[in-house]
Biopython code that builds the backbone (N, CA, C, O; Angstrom):
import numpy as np
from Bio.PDB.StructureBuilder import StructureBuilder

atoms = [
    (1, "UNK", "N", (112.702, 77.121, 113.585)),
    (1, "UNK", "CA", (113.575, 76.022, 113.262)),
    (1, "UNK", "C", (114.941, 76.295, 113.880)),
    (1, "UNK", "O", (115.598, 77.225, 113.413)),
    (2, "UNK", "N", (115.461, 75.531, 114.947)),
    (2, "UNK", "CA", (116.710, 75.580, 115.254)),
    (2, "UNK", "C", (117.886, 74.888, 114.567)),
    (2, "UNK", "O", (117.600, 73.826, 114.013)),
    (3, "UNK", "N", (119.010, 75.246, 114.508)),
    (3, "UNK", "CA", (120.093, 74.723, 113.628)),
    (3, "UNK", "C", (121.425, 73.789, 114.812)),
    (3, "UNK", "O", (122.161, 74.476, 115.521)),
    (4, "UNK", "N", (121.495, 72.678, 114.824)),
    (4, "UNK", "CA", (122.326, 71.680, 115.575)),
    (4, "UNK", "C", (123.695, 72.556, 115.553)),
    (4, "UNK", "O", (124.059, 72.812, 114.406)),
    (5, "UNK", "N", (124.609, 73.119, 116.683)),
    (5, "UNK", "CA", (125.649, 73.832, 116.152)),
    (5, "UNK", "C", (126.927, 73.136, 115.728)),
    (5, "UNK", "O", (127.923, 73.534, 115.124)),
    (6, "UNK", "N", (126.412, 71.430, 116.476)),
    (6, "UNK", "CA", (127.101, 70.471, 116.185)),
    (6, "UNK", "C", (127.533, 69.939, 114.539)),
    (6, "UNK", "O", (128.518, 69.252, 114.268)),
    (7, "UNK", "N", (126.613, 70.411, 113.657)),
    (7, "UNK", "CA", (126.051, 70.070, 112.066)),
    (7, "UNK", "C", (126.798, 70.934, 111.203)),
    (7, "UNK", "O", (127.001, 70.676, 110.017)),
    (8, "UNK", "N", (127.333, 72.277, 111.974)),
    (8, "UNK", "CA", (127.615, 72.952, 111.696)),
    (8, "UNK", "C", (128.998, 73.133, 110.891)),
    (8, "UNK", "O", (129.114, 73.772, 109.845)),
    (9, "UNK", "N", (130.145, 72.373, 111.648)),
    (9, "UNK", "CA", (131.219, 72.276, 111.376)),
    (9, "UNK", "C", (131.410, 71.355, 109.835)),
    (9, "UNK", "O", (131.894, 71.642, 108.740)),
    (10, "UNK", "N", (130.736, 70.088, 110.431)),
    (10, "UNK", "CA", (130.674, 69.210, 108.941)),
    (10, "UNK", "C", (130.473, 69.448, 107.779)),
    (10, "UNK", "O", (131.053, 69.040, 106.773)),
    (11, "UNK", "N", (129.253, 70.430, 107.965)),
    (11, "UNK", "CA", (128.785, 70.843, 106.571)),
    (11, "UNK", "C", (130.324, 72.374, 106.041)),
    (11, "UNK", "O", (130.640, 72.960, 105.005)),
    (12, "UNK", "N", (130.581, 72.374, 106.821)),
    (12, "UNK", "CA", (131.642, 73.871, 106.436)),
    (12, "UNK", "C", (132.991, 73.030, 105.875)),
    (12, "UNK", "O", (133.639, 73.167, 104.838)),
    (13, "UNK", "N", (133.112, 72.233, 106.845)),
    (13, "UNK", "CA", (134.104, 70.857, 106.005)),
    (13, "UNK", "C", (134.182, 70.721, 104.447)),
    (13, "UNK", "O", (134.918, 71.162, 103.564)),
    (14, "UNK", "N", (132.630, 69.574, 104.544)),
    (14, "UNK", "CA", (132.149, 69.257, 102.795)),
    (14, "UNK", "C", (132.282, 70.526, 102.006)),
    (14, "UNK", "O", (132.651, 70.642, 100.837)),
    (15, "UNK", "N", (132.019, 71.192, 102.612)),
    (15, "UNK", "CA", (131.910, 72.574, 101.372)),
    (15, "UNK", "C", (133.154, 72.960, 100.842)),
    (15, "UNK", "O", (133.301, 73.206, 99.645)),
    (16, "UNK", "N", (134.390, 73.050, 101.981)),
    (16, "UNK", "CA", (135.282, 73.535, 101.292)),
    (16, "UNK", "C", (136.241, 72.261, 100.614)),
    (16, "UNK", "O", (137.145, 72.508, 99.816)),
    (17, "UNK", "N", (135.880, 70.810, 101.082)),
    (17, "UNK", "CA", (136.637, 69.616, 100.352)),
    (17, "UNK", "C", (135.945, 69.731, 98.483)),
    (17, "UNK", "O", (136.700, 69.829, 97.515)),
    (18, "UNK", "N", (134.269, 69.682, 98.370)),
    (18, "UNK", "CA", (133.904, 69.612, 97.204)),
    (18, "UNK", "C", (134.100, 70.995, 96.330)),
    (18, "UNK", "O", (133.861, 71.143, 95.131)),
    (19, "UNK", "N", (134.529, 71.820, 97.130)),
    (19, "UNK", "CA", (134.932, 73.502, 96.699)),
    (19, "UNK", "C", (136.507, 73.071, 95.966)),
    (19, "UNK", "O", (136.867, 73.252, 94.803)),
    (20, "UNK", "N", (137.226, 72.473, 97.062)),
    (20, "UNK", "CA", (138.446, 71.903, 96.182)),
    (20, "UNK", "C", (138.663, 71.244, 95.006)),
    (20, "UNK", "O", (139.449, 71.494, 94.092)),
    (21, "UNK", "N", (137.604, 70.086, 95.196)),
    (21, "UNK", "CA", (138.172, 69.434, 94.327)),
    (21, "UNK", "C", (137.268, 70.081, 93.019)),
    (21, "UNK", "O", (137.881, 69.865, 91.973)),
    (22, "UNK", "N", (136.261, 70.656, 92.838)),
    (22, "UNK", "CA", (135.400, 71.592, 91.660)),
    (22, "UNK", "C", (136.920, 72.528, 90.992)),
    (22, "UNK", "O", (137.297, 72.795, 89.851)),
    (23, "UNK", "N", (137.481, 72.812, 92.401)),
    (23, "UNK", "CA", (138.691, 73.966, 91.623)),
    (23, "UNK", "C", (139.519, 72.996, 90.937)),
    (23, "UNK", "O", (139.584, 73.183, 89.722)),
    (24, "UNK", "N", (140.090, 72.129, 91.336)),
    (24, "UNK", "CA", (140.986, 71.272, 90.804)),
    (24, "UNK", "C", (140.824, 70.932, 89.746)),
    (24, "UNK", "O", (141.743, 71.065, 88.938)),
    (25, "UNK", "N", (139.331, 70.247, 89.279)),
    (25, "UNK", "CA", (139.060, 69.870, 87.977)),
    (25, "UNK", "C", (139.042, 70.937, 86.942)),
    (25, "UNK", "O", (138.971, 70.744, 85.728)),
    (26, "UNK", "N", (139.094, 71.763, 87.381)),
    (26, "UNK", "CA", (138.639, 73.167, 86.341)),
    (26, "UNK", "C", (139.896, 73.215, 86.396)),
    (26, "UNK", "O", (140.102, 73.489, 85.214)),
    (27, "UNK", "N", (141.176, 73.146, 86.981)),
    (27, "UNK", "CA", (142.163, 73.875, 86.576)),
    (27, "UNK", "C", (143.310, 73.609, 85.375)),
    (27, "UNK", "O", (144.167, 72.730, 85.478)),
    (28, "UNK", "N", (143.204, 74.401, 84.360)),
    (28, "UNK", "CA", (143.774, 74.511, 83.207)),
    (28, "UNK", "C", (143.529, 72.950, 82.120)),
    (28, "UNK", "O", (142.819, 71.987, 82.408)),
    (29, "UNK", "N", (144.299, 73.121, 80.967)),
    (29, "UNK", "CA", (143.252, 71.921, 80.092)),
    (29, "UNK", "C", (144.498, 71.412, 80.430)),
    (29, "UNK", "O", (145.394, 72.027, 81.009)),
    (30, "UNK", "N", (144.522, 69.942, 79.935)),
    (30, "UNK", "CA", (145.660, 68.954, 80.167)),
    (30, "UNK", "C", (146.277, 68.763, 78.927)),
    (30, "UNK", "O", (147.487, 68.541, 78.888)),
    (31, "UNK", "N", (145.538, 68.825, 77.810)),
    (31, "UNK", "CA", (145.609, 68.417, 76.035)),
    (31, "UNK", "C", (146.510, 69.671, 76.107)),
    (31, "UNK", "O", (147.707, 69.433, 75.948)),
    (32, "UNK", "N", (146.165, 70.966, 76.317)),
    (32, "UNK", "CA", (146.959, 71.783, 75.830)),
    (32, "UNK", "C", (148.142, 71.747, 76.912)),
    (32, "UNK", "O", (149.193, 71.815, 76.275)),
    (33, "UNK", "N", (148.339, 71.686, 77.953)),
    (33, "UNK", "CA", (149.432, 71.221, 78.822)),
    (33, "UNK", "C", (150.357, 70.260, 77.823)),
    (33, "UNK", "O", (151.479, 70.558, 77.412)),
    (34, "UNK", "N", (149.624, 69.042, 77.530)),
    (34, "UNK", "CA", (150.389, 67.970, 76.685)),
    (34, "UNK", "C", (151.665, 68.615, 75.795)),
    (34, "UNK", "O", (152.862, 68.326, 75.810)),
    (35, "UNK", "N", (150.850, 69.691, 74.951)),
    (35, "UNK", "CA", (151.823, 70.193, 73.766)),
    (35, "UNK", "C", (152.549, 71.474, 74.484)),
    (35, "UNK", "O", (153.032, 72.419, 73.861)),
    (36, "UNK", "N", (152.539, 71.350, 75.730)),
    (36, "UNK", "CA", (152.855, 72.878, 76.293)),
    (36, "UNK", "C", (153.921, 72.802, 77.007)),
    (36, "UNK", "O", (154.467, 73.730, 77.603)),
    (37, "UNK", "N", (154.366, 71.265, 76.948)),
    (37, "UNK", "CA", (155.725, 70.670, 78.004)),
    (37, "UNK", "C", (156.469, 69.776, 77.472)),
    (37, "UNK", "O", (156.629, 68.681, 78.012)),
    (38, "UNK", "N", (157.102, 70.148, 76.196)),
    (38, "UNK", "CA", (157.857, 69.121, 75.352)),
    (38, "UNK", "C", (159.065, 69.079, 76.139)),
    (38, "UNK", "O", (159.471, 68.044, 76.668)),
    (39, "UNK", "N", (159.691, 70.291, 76.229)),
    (39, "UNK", "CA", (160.805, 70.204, 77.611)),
    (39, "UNK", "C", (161.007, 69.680, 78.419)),
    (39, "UNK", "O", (162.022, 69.053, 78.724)),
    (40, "UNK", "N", (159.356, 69.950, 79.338)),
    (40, "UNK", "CA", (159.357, 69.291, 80.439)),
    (40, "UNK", "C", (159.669, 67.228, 80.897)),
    (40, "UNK", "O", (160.052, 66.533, 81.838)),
    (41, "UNK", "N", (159.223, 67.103, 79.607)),
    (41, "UNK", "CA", (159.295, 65.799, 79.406)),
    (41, "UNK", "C", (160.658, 64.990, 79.486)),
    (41, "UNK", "O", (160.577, 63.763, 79.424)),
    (42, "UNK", "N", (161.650, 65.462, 79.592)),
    (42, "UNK", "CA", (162.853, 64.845, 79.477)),
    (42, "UNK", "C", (163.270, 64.623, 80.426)),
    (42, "UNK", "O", (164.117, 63.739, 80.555)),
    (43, "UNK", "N", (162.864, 65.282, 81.338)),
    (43, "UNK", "CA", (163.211, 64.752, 83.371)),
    (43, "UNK", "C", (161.756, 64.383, 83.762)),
    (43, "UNK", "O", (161.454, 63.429, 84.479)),
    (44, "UNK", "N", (160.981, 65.178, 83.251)),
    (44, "UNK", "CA", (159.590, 64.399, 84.072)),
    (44, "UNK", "C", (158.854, 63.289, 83.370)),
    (44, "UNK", "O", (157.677, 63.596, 83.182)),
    (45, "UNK", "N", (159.124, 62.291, 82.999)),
    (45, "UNK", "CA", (158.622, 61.484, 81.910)),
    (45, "UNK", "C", (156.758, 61.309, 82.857)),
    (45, "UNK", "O", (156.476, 60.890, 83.980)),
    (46, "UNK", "N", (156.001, 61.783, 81.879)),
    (46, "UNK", "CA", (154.392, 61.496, 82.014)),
    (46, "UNK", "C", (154.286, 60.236, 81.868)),
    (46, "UNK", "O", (153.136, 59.854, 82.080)),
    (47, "UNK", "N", (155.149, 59.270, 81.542)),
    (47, "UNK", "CA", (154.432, 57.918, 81.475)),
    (47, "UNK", "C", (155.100, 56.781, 82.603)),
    (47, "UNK", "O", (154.713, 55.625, 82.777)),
    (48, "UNK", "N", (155.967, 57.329, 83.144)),
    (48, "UNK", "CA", (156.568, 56.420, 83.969)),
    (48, "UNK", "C", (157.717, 57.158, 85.051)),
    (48, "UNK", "O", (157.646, 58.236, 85.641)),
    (49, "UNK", "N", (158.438, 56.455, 85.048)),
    (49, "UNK", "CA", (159.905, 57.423, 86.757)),
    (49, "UNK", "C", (160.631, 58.606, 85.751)),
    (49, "UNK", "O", (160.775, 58.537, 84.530)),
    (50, "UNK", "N", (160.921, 59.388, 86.402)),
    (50, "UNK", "CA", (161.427, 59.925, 86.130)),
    (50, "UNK", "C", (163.261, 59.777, 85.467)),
    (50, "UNK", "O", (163.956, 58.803, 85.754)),
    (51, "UNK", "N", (163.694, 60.778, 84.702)),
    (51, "UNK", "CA", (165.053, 60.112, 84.159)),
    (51, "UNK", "C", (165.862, 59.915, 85.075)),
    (51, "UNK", "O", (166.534, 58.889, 84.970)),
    (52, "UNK", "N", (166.057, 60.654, 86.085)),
    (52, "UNK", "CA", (166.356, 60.884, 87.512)),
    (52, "UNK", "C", (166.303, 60.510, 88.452)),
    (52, "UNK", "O", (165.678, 61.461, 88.921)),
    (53, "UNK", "N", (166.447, 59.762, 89.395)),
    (53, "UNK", "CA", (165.836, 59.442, 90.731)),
    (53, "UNK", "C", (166.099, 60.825, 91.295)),
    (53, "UNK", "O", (165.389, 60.829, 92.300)),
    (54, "UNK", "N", (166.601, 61.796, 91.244)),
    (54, "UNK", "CA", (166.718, 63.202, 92.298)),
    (54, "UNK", "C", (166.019, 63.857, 91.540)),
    (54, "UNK", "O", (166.167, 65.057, 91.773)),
    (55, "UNK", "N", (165.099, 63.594, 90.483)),
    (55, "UNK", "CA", (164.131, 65.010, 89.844)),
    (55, "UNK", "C", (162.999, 64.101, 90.361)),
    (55, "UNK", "O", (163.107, 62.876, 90.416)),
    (56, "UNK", "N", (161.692, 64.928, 90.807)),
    (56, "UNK", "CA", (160.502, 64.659, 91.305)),
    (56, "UNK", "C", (159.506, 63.986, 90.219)),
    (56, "UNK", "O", (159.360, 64.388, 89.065)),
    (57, "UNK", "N", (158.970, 63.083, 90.707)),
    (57, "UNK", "CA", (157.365, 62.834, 90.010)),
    (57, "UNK", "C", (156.923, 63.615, 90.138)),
    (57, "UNK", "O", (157.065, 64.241, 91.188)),
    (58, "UNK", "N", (155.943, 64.140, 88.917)),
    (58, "UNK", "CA", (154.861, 65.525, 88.993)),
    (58, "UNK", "C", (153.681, 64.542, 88.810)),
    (58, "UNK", "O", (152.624, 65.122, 89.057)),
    (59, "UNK", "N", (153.472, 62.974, 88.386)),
    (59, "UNK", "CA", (152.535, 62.191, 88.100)),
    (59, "UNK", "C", (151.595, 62.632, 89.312)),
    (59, "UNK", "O", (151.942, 62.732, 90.489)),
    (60, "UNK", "N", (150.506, 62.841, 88.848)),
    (60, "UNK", "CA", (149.276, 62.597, 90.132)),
    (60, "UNK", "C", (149.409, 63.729, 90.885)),
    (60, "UNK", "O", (148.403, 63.937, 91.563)),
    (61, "UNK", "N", (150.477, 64.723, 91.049)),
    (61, "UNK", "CA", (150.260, 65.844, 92.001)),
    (61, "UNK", "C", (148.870, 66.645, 91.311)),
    (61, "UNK", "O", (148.252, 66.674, 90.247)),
    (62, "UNK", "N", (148.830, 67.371, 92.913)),
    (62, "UNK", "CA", (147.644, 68.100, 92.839)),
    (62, "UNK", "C", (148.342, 69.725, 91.641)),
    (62, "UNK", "O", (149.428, 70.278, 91.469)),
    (63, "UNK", "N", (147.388, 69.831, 91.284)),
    (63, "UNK", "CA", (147.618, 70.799, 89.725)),
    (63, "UNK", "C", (148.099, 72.247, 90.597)),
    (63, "UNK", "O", (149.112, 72.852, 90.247)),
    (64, "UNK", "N", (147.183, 72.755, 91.856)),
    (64, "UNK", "CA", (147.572, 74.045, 92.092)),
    (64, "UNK", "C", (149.392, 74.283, 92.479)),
    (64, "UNK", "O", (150.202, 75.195, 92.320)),
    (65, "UNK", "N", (149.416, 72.900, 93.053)),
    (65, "UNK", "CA", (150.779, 72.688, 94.199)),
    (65, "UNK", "C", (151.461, 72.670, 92.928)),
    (65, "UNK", "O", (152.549, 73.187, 93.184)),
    (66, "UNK", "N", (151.440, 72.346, 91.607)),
    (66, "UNK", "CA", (152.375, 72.052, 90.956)),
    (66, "UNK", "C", (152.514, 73.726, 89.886)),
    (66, "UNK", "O", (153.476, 73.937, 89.147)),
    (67, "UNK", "N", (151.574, 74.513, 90.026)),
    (67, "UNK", "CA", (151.369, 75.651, 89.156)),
    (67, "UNK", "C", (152.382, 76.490, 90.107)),
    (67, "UNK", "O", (153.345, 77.062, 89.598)),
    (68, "UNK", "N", (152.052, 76.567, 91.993)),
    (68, "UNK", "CA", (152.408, 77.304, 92.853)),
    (68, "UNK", "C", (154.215, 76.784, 92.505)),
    (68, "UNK", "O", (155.124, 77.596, 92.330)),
    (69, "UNK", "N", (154.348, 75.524, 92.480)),
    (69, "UNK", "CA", (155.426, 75.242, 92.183)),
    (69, "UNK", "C", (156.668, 76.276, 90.999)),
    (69, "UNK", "O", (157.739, 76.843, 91.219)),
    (70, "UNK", "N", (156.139, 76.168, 90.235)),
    (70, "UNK", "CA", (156.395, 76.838, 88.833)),
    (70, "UNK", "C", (156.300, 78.036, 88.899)),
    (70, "UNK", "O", (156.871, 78.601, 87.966)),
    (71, "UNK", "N", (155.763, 78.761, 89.689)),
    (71, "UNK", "CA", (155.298, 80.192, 89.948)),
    (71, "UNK", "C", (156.895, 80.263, 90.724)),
    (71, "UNK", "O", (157.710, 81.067, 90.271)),
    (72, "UNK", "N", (157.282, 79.358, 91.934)),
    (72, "UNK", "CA", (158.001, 79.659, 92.519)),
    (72, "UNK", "C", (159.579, 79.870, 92.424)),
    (72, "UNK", "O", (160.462, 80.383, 93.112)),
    (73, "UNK", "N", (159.421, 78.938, 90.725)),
    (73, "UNK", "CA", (160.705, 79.149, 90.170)),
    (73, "UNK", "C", (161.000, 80.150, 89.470)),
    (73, "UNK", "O", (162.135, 80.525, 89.173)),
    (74, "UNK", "N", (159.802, 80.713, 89.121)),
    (74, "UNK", "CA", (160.061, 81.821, 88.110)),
    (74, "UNK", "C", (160.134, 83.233, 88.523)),
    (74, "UNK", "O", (160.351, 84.213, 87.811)),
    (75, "UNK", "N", (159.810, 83.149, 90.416)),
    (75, "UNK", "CA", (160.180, 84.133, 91.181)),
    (75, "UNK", "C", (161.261, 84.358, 91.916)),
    (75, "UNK", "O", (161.494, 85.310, 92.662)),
    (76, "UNK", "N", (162.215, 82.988, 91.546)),
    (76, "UNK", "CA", (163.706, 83.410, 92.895)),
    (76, "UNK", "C", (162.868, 82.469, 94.126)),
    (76, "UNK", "O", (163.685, 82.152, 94.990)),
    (77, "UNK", "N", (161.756, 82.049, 94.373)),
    (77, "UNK", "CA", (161.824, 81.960, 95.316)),
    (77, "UNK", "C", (161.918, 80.131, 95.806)),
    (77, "UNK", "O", (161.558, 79.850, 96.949)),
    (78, "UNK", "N", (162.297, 79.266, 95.088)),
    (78, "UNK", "CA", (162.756, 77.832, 95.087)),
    (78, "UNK", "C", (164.269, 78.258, 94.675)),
    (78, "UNK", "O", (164.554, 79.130, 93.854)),
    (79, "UNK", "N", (165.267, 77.381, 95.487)),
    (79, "UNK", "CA", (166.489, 77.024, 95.143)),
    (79, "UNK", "C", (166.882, 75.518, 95.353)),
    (79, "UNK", "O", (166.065, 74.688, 95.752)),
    (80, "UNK", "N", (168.020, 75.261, 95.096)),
    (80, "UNK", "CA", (168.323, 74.227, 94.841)),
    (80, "UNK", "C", (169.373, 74.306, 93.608)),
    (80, "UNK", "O", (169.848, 75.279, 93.022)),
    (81, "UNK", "N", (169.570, 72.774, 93.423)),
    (81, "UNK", "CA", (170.817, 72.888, 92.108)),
    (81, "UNK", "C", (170.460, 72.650, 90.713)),
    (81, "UNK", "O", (171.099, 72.268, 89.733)),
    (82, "UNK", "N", (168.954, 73.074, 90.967)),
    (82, "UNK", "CA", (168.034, 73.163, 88.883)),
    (82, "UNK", "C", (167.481, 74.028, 89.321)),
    (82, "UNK", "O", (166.551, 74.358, 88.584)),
    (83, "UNK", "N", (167.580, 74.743, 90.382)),
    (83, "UNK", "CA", (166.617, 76.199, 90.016)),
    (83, "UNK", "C", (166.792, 77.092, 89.091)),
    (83, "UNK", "O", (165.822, 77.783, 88.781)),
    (84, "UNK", "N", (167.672, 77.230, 88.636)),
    (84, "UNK", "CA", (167.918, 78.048, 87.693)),
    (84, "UNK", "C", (167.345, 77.719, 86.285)),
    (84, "UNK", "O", (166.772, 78.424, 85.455)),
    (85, "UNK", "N", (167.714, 76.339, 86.299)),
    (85, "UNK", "CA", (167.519, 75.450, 84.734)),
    (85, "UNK", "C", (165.843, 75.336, 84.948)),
    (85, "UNK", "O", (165.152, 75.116, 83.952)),
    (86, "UNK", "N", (165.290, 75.472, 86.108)),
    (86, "UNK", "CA", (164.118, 75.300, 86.123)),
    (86, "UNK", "C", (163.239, 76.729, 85.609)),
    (86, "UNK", "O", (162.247, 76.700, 84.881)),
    (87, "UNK", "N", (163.718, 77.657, 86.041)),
    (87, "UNK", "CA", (163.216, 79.035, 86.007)),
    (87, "UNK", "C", (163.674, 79.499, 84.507)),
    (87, "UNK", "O", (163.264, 80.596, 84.129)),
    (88, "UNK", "N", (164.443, 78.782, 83.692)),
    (88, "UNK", "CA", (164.659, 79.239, 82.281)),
    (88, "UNK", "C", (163.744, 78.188, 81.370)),
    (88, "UNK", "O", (163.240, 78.531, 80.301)),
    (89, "UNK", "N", (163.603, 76.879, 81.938)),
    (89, "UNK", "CA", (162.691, 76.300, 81.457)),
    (89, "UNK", "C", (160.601, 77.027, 81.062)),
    (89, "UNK", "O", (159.806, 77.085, 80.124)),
    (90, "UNK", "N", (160.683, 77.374, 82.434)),
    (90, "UNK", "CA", (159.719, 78.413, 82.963)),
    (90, "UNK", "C", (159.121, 79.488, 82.359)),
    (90, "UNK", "O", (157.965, 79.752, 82.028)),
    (91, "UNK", "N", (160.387, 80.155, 82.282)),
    (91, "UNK", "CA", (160.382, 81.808, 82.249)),
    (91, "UNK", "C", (159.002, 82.744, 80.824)),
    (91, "UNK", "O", (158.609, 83.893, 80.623)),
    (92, "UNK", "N", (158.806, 81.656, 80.339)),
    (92, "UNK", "CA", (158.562, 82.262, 78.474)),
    (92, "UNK", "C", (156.841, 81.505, 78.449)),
    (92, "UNK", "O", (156.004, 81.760, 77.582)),
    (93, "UNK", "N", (156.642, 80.599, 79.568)),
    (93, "UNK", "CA", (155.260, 80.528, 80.031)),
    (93, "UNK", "C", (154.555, 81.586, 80.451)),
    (93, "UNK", "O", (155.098, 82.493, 81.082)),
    (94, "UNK", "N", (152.891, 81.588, 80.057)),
    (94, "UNK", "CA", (152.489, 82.401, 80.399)),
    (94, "UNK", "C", (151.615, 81.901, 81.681)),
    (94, "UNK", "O", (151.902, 80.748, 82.003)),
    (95, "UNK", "N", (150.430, 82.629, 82.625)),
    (95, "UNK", "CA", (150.371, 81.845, 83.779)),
    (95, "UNK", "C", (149.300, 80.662, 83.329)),
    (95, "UNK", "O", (149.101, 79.645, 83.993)),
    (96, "UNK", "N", (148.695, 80.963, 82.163)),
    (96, "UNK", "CA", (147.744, 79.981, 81.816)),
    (96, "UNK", "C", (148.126, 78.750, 81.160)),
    (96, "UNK", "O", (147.486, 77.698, 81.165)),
    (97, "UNK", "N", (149.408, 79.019, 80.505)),
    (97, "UNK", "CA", (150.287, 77.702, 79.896)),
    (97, "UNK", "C", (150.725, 77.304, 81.562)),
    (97, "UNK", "O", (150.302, 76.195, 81.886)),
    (98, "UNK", "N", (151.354, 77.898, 82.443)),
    (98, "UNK", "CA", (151.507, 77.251, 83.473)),
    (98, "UNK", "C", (150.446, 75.881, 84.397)),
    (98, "UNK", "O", (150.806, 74.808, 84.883)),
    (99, "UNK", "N", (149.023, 76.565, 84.325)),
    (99, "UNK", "CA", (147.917, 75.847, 84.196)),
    (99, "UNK", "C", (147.751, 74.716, 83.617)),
    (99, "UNK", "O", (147.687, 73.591, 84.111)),
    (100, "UNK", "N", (147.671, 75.118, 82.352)),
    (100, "UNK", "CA", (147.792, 74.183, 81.727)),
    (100, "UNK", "C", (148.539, 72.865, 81.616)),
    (100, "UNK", "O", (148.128, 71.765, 81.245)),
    (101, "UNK", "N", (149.878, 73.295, 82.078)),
    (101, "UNK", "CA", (151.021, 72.008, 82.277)),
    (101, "UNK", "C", (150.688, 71.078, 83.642)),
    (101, "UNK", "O", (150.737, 69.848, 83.653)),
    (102, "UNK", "N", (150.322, 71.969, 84.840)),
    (102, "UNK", "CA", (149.774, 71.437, 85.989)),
    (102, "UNK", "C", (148.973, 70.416, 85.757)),
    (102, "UNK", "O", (149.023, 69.256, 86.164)),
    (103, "UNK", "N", (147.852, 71.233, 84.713)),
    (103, "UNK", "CA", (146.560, 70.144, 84.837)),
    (103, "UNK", "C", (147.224, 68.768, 84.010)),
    (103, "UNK", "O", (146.911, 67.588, 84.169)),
    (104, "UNK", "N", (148.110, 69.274, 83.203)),
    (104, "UNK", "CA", (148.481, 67.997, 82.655)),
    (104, "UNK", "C", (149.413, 66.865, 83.679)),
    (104, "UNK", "O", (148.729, 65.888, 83.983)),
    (105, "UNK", "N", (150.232, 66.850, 84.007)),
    (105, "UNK", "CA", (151.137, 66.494, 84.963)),
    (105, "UNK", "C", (149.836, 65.859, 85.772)),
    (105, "UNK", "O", (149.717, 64.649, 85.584)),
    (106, "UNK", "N", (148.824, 66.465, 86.653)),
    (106, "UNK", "CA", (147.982, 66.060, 87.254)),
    (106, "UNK", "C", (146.931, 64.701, 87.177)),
    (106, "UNK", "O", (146.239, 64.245, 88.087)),
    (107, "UNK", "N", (147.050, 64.269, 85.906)),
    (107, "UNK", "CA", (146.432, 64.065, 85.235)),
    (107, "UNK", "C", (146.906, 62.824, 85.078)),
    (107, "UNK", "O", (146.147, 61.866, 85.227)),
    (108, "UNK", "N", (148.150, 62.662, 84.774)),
    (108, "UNK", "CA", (149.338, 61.079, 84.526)),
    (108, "UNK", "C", (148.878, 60.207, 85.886)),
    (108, "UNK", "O", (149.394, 59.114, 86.123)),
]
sb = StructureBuilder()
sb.init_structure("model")
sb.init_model(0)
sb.init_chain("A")
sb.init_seg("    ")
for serial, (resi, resn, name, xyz) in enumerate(atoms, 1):
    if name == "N":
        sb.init_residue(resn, " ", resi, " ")
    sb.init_atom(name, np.array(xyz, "f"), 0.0, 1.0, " ", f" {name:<3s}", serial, name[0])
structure = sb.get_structure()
């Protein structure tokens, strides 16, 4: 049986798109996110714009980008003029409450 080397690429494609999105859904619960971002809620409103027009929608982002996000404040390594307020917001999460908030945010 020979294998098309042409077939090859596609299928390596699908694998790693349905590999994504399998990770995505699995990542962290959203319910416990819910009660895990009372803070967060006051610039990021889950139900609509933000309080802000200069603070970001987290509505609909992808959960890892928004965990990597949060990771990045709590390392020094995002600046800006709420990094700080962001990284104290942060700081007292653990990485699975971090998860957790992602999947929630993700989720709106």
């Amino acid at each position: 049986m020979s294998i098309d080397m042409n077939f090859l690429p596609a299928v390596s494609v699908l694998s790693i798109l349905f590999s994504s999105t399998v990770l995505a859904s699995n990542f962290g619960d959203a319910e416990l996110g819910k009660l895990k971002s009372p803070s967060c809620v006051f610039c990021h409103n889950p139900n609509g714009p933000t309080s802000q027009p200069s603070y970001p929608d987290l509505n609909g982002q992808d959960p890892l980008y928004l965990y990597n996000a949060m990771r990045a404040y709590i390392n020094d390594e995002r600046s800006g003029p709420m990094a700080a307020l962001m990284k104290a917001q942060l700081q007292n999460l653990s990485d699975e409450d971090l998860k957790d908030v992602a999947a929630f945010y993700s989720e709106q």
